[in-house]
Legacy VTK file of the C-alpha trace (Angstrom):
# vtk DataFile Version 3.0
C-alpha trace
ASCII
DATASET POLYDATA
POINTS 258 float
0.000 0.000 0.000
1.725 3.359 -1.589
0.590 5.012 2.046
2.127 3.209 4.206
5.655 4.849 4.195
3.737 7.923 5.142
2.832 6.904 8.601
5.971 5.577 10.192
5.128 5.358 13.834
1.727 5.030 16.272
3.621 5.268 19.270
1.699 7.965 21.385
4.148 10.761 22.090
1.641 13.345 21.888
3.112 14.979 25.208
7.084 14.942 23.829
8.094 18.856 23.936
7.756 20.997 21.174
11.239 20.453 20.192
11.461 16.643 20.162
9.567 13.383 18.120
10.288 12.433 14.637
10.150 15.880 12.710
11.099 18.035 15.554
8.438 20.601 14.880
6.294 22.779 16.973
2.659 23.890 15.618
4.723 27.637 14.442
7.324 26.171 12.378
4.609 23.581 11.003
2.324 26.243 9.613
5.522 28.286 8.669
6.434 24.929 6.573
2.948 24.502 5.035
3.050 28.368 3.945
6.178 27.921 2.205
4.688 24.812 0.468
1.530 26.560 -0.494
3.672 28.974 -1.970
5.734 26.942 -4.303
3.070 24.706 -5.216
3.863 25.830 -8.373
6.817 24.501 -8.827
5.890 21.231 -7.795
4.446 17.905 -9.765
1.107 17.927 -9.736
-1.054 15.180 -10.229
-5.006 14.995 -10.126
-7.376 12.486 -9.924
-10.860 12.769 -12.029
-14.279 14.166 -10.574
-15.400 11.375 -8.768
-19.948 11.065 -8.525
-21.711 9.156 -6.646
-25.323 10.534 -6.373
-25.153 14.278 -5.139
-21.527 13.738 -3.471
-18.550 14.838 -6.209
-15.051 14.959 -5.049
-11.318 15.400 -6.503
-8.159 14.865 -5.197
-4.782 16.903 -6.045
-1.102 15.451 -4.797
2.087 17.959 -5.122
5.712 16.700 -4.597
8.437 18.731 -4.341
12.347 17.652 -4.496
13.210 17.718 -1.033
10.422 15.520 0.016
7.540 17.594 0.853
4.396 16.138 -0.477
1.509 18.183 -0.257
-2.605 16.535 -0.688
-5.496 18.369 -1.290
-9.123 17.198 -1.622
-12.173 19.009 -2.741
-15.650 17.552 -1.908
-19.374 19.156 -2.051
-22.372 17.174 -0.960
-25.050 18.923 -2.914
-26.746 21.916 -1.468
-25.760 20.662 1.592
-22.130 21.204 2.485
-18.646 21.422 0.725
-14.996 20.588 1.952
-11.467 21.393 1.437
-8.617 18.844 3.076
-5.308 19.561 2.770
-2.422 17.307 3.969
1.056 17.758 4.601
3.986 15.854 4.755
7.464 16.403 5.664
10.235 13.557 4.562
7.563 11.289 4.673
5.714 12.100 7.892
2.733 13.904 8.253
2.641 17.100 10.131
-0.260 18.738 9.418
-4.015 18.892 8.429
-6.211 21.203 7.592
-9.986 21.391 6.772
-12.480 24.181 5.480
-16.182 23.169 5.702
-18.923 24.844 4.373
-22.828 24.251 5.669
-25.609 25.513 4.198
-28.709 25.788 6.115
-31.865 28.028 5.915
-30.988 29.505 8.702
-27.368 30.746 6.668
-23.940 29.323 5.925
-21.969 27.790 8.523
-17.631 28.364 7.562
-15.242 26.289 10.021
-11.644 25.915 9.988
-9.976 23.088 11.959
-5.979 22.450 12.022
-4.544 19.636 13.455
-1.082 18.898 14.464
0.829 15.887 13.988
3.778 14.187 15.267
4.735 10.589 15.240
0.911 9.825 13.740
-0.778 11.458 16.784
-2.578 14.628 17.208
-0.322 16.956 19.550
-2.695 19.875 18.876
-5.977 21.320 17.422
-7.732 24.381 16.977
-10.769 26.151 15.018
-12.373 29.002 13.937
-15.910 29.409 13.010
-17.784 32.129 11.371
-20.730 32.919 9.243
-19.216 34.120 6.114
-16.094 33.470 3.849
-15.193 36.855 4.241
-15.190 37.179 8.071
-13.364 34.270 9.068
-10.341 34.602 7.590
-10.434 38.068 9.799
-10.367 35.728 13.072
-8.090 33.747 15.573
-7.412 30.547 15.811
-8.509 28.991 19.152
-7.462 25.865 20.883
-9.493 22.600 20.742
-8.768 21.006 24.525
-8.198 17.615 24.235
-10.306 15.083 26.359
-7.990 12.670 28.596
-5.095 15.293 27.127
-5.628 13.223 23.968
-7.190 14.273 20.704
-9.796 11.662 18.856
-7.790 9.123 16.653
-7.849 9.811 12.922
-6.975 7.105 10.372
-5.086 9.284 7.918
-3.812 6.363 6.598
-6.385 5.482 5.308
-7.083 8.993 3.433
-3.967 9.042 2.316
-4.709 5.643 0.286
-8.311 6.428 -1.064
-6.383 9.652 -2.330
-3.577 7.763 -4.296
-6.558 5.419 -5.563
-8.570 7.995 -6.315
-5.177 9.433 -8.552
-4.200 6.856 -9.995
-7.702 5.357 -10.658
-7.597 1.974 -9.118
-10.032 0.005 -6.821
-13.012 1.505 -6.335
-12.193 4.721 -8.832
-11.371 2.444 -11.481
-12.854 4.093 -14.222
-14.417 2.566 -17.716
-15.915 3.674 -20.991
-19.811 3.905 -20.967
-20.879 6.249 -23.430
-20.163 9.477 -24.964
-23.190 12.045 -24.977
-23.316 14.937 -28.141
-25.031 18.246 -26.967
-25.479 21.235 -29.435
-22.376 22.808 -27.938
-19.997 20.261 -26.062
-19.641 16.268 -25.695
-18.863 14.350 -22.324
-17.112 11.328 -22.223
-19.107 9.124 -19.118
-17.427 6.887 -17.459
-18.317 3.733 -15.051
-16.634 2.024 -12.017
-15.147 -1.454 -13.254
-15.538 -2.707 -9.935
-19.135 -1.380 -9.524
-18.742 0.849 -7.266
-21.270 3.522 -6.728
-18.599 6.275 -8.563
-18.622 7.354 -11.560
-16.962 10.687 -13.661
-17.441 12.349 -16.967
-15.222 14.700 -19.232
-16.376 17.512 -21.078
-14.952 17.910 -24.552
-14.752 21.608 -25.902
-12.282 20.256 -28.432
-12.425 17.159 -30.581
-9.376 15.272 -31.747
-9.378 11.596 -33.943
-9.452 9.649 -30.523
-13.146 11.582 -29.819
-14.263 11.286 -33.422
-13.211 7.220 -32.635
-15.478 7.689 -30.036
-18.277 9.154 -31.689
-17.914 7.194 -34.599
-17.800 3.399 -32.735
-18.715 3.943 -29.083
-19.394 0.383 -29.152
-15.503 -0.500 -29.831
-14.553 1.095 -26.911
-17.317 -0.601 -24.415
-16.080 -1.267 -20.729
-12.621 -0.726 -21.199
-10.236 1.619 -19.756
-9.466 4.835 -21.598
-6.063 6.915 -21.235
-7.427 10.399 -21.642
-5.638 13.751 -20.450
-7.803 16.290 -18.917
-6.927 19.521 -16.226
-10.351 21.036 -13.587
-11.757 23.543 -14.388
-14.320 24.933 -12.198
-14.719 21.919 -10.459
-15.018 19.660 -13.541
-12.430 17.275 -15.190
-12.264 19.404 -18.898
-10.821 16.800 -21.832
-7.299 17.831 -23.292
-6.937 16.899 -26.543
-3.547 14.548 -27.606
-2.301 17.131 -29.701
-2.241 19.711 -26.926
-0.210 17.656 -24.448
2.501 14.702 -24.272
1.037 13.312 -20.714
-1.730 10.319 -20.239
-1.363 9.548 -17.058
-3.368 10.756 -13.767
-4.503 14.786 -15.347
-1.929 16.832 -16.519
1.019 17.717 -14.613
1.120 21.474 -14.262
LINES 1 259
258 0 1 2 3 4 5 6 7 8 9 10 11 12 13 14 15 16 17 18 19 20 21 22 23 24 25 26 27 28 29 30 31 32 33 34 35 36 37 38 39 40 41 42 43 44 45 46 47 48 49 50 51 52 53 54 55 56 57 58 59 60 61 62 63 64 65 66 67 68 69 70 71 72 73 74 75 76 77 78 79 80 81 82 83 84 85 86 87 88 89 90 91 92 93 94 95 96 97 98 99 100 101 102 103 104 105 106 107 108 109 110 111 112 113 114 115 116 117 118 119 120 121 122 123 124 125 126 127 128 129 130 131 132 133 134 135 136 137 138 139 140 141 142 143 144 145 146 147 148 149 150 151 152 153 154 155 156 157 158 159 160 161 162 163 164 165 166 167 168 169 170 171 172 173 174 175 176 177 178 179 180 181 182 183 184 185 186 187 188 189 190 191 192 193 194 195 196 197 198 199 200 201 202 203 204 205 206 207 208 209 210 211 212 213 214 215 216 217 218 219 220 221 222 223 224 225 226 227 228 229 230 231 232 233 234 235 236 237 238 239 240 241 242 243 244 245 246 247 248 249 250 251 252 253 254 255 256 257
């Protein structure tokens, strides 16, 4: 499991001092460190999964690495009307220090915007806090403040197991396997609509401003191409996996590397 070297040690050290355990991080130099990755993210490899559907939940998943180890996640979800979410994981020579979340909840009686961090070292929570507030704009205007822990301990996470439905959800295996169903012509665009091999309740489409001779194959003898697995190239856009034609890039793996 691709994950695994990720999450080196479950060995509760949650109350080591700021200056000790495997990275040797407190929770300033860990958001100093996830600043500085945010803001070379850029210059990183990116790779993205496809849109992912399963009813009125849609989610995509982003990984950076840089060249001194830092690997960065990031994972978009919305649930419908009902709420959206923004993960983002970080990792530091192969440990995870940090994770963040953004959650959105709509309600009749308004929005609902939360921020949580949380802390890591040696695979255990050291540290959490939150801020909460009814509008996009006004909470990024407010503290932080500290989550207490319960029996000093924060609530186990499996991260782990993120971290692998992320990589799956990349590289399109297991349950975001993805097939060839069908290919739908609208006046103005096409989508390519794809299926879960493994019958899983996912599925993901491409929309195609652009033809090229693999769509026209498509068009022309959707039949041929029935239940089998497709390399395609395609970047988001607006929260929707966008088809890149062959001609416009020399990549066919996970998206386009950016």
């Amino acid at each position: 499991m691709e994950s695994c070297n990720y999450f080196k040690s479950t060995h509760p050290q949650a109350e080591m001092s700021s200056e000790q355990g495997s990275t040797g991080m407190n929770e300033k130099t860990i958001l100093e460190f996830s600043v500085n990755a945010d803001n070379n993210l850029k210059n990183f490899k990116k790779e993205l999964s496809l849109v992912y559907q399963s009813g009125d939940f849609s989610m995509y998943a982003e990984k950076y690495s840089g060249n001194d180890s830092t690997l960065v996640y990031k994972t978009y979800a919305d649930n419908g009307n009902i709420s959206s979410t923004i993960k983002n994981y970080y990792f530091k020579k192969d440990s995870l220090i940090l994770v963040t979340e953004s959650d959105k909840v709509m309600n009749a009686e308004g929005d609902v915007f939360k921020d949580v961090r949380t802390y890591m070292r040696n695979n255990v929570a050291f540290r959490m806090d939150s801020r909460t507030a009814s509008s996009s704009a006004a909470i990024h205007t407010l503290p932080y403040l500290l989550i207490q822990p319960v029996d000093n301990k924060y609530p186990d996470a499996n991260y782990e197991d993120d971290i692998k439905g992320l990589n799956d959800a990349i590289m399109g295996k297991d349950k975001f396997e993805m097939v060839f169903d069908n290919i739908t012509t609208y006046p103005e665009a096409h989508y390519i609509n794809l299926k879960s091999k493994n019958r899983s309740n996912y599925k993901a489409s491409l929309l195609v401003n652009t033809k090229d001779a693999f769509i026209d194959s498509l068009l022309n003898t959707p039949l041929t191409f029935k239940d089998e697995k497709l390399r395609l190239n395609w970047k988001i856009v607006d929260k929707e996996a966008v088809y890149v034609p062959v001609a416009d890039t020399t990549t066919s793996a996970s998206g386009l590397n950016k």
